[in-house]
C-alpha positions in Angstrom: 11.2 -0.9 23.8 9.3 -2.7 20.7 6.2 -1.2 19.9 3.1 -3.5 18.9 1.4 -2.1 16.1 -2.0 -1.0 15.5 -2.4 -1.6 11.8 -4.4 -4.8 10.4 -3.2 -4.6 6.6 -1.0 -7.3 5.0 2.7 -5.7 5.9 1.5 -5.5 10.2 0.5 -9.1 9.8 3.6 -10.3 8.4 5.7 -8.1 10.3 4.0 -10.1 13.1 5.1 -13.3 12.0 8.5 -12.5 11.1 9.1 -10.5 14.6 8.1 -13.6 16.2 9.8 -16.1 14.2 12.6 -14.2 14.7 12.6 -14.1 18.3 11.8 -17.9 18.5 15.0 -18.1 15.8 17.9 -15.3 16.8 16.6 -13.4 19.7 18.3 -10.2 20.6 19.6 -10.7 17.3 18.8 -8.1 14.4 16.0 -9.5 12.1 17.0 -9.8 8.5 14.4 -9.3 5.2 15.9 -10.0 2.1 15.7 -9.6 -1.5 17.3 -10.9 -4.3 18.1 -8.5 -7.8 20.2 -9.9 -11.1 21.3 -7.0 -13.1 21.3 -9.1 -16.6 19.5 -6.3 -18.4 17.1 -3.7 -17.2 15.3 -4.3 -14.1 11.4 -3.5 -14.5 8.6 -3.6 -12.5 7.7 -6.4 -11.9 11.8 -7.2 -10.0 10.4 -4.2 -7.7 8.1 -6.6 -5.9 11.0 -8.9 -5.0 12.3 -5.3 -3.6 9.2 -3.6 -2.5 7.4 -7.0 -0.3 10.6 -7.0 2.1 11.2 -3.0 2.1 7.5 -2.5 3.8 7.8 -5.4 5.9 10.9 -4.2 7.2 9.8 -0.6 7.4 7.2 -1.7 9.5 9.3 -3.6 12.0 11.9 -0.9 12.1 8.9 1.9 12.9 8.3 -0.9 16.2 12.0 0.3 17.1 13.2 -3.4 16.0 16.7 -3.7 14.8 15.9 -5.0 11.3 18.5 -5.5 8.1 16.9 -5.4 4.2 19.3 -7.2 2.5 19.6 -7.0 -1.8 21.9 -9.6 -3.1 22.6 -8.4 -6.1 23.8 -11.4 -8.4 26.1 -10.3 -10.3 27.9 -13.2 -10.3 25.3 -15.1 -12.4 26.2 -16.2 -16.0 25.1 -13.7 -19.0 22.5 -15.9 -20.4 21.4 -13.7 -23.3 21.4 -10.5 -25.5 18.8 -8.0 -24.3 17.8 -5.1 -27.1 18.7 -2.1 -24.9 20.6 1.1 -26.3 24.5 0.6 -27.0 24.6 -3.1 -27.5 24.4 -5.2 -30.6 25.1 -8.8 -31.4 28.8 -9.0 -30.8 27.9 -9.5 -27.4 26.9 -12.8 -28.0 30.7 -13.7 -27.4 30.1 -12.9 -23.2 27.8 -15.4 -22.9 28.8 -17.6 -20.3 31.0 -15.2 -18.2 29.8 -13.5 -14.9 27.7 -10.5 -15.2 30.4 -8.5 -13.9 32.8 -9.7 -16.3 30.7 -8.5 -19.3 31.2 -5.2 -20.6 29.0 -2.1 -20.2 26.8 -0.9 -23.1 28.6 1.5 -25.2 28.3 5.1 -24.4 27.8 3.8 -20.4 29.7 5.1 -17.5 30.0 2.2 -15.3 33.0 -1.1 -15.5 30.8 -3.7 -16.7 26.9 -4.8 -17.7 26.3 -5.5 -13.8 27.1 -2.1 -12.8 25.6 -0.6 -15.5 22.1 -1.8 -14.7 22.4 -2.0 -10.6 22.7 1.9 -11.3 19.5 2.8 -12.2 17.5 0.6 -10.1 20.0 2.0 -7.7 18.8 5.3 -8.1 15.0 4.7 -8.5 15.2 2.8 -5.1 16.4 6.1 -3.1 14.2 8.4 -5.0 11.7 5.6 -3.2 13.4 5.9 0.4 14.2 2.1 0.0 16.9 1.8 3.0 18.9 -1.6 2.4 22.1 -3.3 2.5 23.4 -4.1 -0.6 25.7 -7.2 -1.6 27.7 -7.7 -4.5 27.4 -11.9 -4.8 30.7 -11.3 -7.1 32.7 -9.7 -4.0 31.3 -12.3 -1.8 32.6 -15.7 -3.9 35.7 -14.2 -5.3 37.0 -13.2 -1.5 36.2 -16.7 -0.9 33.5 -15.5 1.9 31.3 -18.3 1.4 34.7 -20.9 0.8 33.5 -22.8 4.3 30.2 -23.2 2.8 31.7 -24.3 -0.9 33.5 -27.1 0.7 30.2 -28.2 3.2 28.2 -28.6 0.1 30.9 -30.4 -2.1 31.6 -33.0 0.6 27.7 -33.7 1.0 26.9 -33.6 -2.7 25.5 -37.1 -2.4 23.2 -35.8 -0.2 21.7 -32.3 -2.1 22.3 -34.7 -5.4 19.3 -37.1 -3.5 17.2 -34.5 -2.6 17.5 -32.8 -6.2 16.8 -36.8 -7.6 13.3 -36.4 -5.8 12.2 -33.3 -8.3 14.3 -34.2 -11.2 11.4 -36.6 -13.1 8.6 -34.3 -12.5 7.7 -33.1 -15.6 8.3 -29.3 -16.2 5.0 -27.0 -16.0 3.9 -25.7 -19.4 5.5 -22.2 -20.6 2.6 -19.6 -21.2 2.2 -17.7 -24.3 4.1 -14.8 -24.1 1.5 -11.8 -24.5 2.0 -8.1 -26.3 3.4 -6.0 -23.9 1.1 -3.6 -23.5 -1.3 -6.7 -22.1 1.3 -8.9 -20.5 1.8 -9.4 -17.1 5.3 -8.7 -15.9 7.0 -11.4 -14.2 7.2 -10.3 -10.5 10.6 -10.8 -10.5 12.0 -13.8 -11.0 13.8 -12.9 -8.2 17.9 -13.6 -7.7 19.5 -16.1 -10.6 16.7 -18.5 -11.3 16.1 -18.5 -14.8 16.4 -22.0 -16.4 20.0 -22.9 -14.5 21.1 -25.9 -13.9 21.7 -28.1 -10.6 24.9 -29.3 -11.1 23.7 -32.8 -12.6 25.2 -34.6 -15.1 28.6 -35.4 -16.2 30.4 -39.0 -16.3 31.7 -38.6 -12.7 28.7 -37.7 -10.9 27.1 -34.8 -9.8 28.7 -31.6 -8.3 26.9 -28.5 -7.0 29.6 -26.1 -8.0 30.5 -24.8 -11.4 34.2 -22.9 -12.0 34.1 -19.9 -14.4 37.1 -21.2 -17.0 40.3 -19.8 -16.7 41.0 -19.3 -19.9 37.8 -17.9 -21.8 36.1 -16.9 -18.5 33.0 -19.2 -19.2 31.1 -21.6 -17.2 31.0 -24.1 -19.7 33.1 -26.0 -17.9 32.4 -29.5 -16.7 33.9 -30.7 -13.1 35.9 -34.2 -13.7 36.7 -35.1 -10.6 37.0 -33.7 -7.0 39.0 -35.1 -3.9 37.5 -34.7 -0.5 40.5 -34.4 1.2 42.9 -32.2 -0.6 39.8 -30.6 -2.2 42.0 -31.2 -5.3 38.8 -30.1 -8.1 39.7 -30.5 -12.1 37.5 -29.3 -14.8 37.3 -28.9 -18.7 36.4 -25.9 -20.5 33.5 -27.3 -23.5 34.3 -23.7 -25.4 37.6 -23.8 -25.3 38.8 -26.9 -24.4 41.1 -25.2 -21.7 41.3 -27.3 -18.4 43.3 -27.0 -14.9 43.3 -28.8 -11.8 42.7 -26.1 -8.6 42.2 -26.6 -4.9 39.0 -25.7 -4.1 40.3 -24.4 -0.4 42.0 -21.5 -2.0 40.3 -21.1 -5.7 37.7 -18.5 -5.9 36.2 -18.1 -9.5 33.2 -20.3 -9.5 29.7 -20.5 -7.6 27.3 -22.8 -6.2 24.6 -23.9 -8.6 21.7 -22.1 -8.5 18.9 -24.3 -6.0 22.3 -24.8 -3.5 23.2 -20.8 -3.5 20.2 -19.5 -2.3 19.5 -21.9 0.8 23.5 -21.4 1.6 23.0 -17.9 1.9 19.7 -18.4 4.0 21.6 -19.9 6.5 24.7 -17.9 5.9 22.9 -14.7 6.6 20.3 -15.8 8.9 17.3 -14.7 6.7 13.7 -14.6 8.4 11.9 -12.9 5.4 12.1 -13.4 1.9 9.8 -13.5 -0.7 9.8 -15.3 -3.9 7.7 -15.5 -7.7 4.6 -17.5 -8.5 7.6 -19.5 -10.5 8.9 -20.8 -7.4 6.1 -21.9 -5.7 5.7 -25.2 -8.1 7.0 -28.7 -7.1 10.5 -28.6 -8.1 11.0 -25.2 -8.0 14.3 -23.2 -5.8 12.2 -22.0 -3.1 10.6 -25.8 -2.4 14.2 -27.5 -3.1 15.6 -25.4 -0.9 13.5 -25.7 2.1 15.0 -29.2 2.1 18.2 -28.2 1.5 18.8 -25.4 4.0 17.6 -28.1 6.7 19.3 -31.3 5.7 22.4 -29.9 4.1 22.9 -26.4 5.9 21.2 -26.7 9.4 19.5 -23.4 8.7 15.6 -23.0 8.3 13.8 -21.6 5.2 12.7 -18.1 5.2 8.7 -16.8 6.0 8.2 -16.3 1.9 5.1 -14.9 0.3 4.5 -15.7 -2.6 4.2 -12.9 -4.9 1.9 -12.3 -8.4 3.1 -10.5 -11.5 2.6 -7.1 -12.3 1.1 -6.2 -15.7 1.6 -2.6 -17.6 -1.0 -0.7 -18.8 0.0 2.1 -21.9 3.2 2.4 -23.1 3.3 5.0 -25.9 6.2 5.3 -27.3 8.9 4.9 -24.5 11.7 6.3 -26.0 13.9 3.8 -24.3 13.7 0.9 -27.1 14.0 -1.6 -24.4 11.1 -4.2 -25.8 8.6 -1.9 -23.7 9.6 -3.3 -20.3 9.4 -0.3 -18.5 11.5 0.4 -15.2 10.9 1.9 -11.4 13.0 4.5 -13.3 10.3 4.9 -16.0 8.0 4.6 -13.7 9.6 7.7 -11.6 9.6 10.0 -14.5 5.9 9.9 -14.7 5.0 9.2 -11.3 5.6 10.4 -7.5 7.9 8.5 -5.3 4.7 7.7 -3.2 2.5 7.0 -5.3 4.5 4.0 -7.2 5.2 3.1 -3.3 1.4 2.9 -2.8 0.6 0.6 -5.6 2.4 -1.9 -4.1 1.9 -1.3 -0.6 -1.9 -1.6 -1.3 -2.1 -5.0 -2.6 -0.8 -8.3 -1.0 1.4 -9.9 -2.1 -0.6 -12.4 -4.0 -2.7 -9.8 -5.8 -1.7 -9.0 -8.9 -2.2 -5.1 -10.6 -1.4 -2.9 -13.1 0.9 -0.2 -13.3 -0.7 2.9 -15.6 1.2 4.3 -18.1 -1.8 5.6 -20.4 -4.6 7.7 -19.0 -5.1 5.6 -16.4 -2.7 7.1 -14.8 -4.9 10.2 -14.1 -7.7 8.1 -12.6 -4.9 6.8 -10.3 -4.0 10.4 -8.9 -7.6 11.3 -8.8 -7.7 8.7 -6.5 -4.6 8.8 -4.3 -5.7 12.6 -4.2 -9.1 11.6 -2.8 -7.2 9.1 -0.3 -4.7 12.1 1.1 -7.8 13.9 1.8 -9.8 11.2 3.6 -6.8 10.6 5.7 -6.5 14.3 6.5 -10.1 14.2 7.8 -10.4 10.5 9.7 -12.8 9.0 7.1 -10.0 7.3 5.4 -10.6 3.2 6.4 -7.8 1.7 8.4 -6.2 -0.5 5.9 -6.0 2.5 3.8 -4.9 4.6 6.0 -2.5 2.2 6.5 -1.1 1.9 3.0 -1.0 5.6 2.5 1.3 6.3 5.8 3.4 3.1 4.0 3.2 5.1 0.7 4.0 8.7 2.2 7.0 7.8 4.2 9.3 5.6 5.9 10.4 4.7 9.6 13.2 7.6 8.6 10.5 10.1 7.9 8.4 11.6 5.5 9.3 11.5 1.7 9.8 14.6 -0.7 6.3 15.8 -1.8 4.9 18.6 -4.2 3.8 21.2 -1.6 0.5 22.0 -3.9 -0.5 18.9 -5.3 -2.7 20.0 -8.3 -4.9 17.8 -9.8 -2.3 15.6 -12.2 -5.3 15.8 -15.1 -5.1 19.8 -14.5 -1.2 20.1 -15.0 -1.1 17.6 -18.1 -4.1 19.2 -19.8 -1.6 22.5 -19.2 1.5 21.4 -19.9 0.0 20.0 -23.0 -1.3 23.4 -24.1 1.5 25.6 -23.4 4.6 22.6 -24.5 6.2 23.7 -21.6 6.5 27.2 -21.3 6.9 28.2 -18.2 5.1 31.9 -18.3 2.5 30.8 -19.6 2.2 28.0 -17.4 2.3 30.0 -14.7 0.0 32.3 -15.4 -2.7 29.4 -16.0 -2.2 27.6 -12.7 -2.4 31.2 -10.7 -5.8 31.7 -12.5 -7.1 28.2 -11.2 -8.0 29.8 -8.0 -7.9 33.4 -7.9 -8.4 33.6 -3.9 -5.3 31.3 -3.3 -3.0 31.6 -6.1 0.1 29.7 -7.6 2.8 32.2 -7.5 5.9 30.2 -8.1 6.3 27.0 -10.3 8.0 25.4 -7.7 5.1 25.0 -5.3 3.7 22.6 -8.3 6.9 20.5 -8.7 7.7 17.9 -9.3 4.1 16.7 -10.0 4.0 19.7 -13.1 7.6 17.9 -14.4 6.3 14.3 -14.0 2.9 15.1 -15.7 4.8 17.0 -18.7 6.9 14.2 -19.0 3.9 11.8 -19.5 2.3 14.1 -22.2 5.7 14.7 -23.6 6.5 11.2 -24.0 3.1 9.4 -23.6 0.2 11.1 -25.3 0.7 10.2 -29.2 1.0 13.3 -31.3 -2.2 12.7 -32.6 -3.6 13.1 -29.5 -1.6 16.5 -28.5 -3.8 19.6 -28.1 -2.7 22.8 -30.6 -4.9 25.4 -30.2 -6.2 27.1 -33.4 -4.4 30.5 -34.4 -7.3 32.5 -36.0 -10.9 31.8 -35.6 -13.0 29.1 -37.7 -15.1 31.4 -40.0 -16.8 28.7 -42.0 -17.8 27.1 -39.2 -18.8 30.0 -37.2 -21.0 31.3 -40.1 -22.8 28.2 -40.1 -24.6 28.3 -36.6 -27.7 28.0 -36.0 -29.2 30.4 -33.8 -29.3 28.3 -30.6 -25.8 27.6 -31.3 -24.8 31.6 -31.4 -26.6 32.1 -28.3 -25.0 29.6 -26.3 -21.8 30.9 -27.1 -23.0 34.1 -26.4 -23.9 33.4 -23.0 -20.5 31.8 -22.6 -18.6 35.3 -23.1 -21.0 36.9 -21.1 -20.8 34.8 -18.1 -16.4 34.7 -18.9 -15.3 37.7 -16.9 -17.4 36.8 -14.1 -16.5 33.2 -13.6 -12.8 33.3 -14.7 -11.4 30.3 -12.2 -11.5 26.6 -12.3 -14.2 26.1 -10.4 -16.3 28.8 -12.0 -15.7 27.7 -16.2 -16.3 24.6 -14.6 -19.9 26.2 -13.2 -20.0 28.2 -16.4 -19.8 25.2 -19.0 -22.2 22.9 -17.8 -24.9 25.6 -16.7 -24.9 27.2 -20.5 -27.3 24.4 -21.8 -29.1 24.5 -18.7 -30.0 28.4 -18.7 -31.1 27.8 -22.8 -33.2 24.8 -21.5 -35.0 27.3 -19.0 -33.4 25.9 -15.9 -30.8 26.8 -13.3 -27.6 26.7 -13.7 -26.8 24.6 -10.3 -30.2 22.0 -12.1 -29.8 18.3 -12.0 -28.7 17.3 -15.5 -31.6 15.4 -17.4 -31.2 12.9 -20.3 -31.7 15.2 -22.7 -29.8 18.1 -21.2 -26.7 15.6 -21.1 -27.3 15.4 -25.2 -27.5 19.3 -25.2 -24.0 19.7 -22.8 -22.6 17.4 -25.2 -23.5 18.8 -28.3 -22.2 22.7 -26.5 -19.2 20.4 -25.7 -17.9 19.2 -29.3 -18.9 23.0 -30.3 -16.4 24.5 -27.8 -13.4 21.8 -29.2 -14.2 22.3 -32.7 -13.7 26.5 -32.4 -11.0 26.2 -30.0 -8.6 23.3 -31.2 -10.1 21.8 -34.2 -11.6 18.6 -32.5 -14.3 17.2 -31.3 -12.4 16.3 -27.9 -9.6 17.6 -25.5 -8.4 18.6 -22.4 -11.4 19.3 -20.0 -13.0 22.5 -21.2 -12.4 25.0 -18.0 -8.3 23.9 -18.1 -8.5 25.0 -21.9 -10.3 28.1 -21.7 -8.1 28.9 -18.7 -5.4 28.1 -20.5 -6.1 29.9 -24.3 -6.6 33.0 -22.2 -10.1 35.0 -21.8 -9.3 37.3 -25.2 -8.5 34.6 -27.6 -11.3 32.8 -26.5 -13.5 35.9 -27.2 -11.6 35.6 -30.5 -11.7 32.2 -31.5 -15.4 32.1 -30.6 -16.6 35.0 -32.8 -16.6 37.4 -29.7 
């Protein structure tokens, strides 16, 4: 029995809609969510939406005990349109362009048959890491098995009629192109979603218009031109424009072409029966797929248009020095590397659809955990608010239960600020975390992981080296012999009060109350102006002695980490 749901955030709402929609459309029929992927190069971020807007909403009405189907067509059988700068590819494969994505070949050094593959495989991977359950459909498979031949011939026989509704949109004038931003600022595209980009529909050529467009059978391209087509043999002939190769097929048996772009997607809305499907701020303009094919599904397919959000970019904040060379569009794989599986899930389950938001990178990224951490523990004691709530139980885990999680969560600051010290090794990691808190100690690595291997991997590969923290070897005489007696006796307190206070939450105590106790007051005082100058000043004191800086990890990690007898060292103890 389907369960109503007692969440108000954006994904029960929609869920909501589509359930009913879909009972009004197909009942007792499974509802179907789609998405729509084209593995031309990597797939960032921003694509994820296209994946991420469906996965929840279907989630949702799968945890109602609703049959539901994600669908991800992948289009592979799109044309290569251009050259990415990814690794293992240089400008000799400018010659594919033209062929089918799955007719291109792999980067060098890859492991997969062809550029399709090679890219579906990572996004792939990222999207079970994210418990992503869908259907996948290879649009290659599906045209060159002739799956979709009934619907071919439907649109070829009534291209008078899609030619007319395309003749209503074809005058507008094109939207202006923004100015494409540094990466670091721009906003992402939120996936253009499936095959959109800048492809034709079908117009043009001396004997009229034609919604589908061969792949040549000599060269492979789709610089091919249709010349005529008979209705009733489906006799089609083309001419290749590269390489002047040209044949005359039947179109009831020939399989190596596709519907144009703004007749394949509302073909396979009615071929698959799609409910939910959501689609880029690109496509919400006059003109654009999604409004072209509302008309078109109707009038042409007898379908109806899928419920579809529209969705807003995603932007990037950060971006060291990604070691991927990939233009700086990072991927749900990047992503991963620094990141939990839940909390990349949260970001998007947070926001509708038409919010747009950044994805951290930088430092930013430790406010984030700070803040998912604070979330996790409002939901563990009620206080959490109930769209909240609702977005973390999204984040956490699916309708097939809960996803993998670090079984100690340390604060993600606290493990970069380590793994920063020690450059990874393990012992000595080790013995810092089990010193964090003495009554409850870390004992194995393990319990940290992999939040310790996802925050190494940010310092390794985010934190400039600039910016890395290398503690001094031998103490700082000079300096030291240049203190002023309030200086001397700060640090002075500081050993004294080491032994005693040797945890996190003690250095933390310890650190903040030195200035206090020289100032007369106790160490638990409110801070005052000119206390905060004094904590400060102690501050930069500290970093200078231990690591040569003015700044650094925060202090109590550090001195945890250097170890109480260096410390006693490097401070003149």
């Amino acid at each position: 029995m389907a369960q109503q749901s007692t969440e108000t955030d954006w994904v029960s709402r929609f869920a909501d809609e589509v359930i009913a929609e879909a009972e009004r459309r197909a009942p007792g029929k499974p509802i179907v969510c789609a998405s729509g992927l084209s593995p031309s190069g990597p797939i960032h971020l921003g694509n994820l939406r296209e994946v991420m807007t469906p996965h929840l909403v279907a989630d949702e009405i799968r945890r109602r005990g609703h049959e539901v189907r994600h669908l991800i067509s992948w289009d592979d059988y799109d044309r290569y349109r251009k050259v990415p700068e990814v690794p293992g590819v240089d400008k000799s494969w400018n010659e594919h362009i033209g062929k089918p994505l799955t007719s291109v070949p792999a980067p060098a050094g890859s492991a997969y048959p062809n550029w399709a593959e090679h890219f579906k495989a990572a996004m792939c991977e990222a999207l079970a890491e994210m418990g992503v359950e869908y259907h996948g459909i290879s649009q290659t498979e599906q045209y060159t098995a002739g799956v979709y031949r009934d619907q071919v011939l439907h649109a070829m026989k009534h291209r008078a009629d899609i030619d007319a509704i395309l003749g209503q949109y074809r005058t507008k004038k094109a939207p202006a192109k923004k100015s494409q931003k540094p990466v670091d600022e721009a906003e992402l595209e939120a996936a253009e979603g499936s095959g959109a980009a800048a492809e034709d529909d079908g117009s043009g050529g001396s004997a009229g218009y034609f919604p589908y467009k061969p792949y040549c059978g000599q060269c492979e391209k789709d610089l091919t031109t249709v010349t005529s087509y008979d209705d009733e043999t489906t006799e089609l002939a083309y001419t290749c424009t590269e390489c002047g190769f040209g044949e005359t097929v039947r179109l009831n048996e020939f399989n190596r072409g596709k519907l144009v772009w703004k007749v394949d997607w509302p073909m396979r809305w009615a071929y698959e029966g799609v409910i939910f499907e959501p689609s880029g701020v690109d496509h919400s303009s006059p003109g654009s797929s999604f409004v072209v094919g509302g008309q078109i599904v109707r009038q042409i397919f007898d379908g109806a248009q899928p419920i579809g959000p529209m969705y807003a970019f995603v932007g990037i904040s950060g971006m060291a020095k990604m070691s991927s060379s990939r233009g700086g569009v990072p991927t749900p794989g990047d992503a991963l590397k620094i990141m939990e599986a839940p909390l990349l899930r949260w970001l998007y389950a947070r926001r509708k659809p038409n919010q747009s938001f950044k994805i951290a990178f930088d430092q930013e990224i430790q406010r984030l955990y700070d803040e998912w951490d604070k979330l996790e523990a409002k939901v563990a004691d009620g206080s959490a608010l109930p769209a909240d709530a609702a977005a973390y139980s999204r984040a956490a885990r699916t309708a097939a239960g809960e996803l993998p999680r670090t079984p100690r969560p340390l604060p993600y600051r606290t493990l970069a600020s380590v793994a920063d010290i020690t450059a990874g090794h393990d012992e000595q990691t080790l013995r810092i975390l089990s010193e964090l808190d003495p009554d409850s100690p870390v004992t194995s690595l393990d319990e940290t992981r992999p939040r310790l291997d996802k925050a190494e991997y940010w310092i390794n590969t985010q934190v400039p080296a600039e910016q890395r923290t290398i503690v001094r070897d031998q103490p700082d005489e000079e300096l030291l012999g240049t203190l002023d007696e309030q200086s001397r006796g700060s640090l002075r307190l500081l050993l004294e009060g080491l032994d005693e206070h040797w945890s996190l939450d003690g250095l933390t105590t310890l650190v903040y109350g030195v200035p206090k106790v020289q100032a007369g007051l106790e160490p638990d005082a409110k801070p005052t102006p000119e206390l905060k100058v004094a904590q400060r000043a102690f501050f930069a004191l500290l970093y200078q002695l231990l690591v040569g800086r003015d700044t650094g990890p925060r202090l109590p990690t550090l001195l945890l980490a250097v170890g109480a007898d260096r410390v006693r060292k490097l401070l003149g103890g």
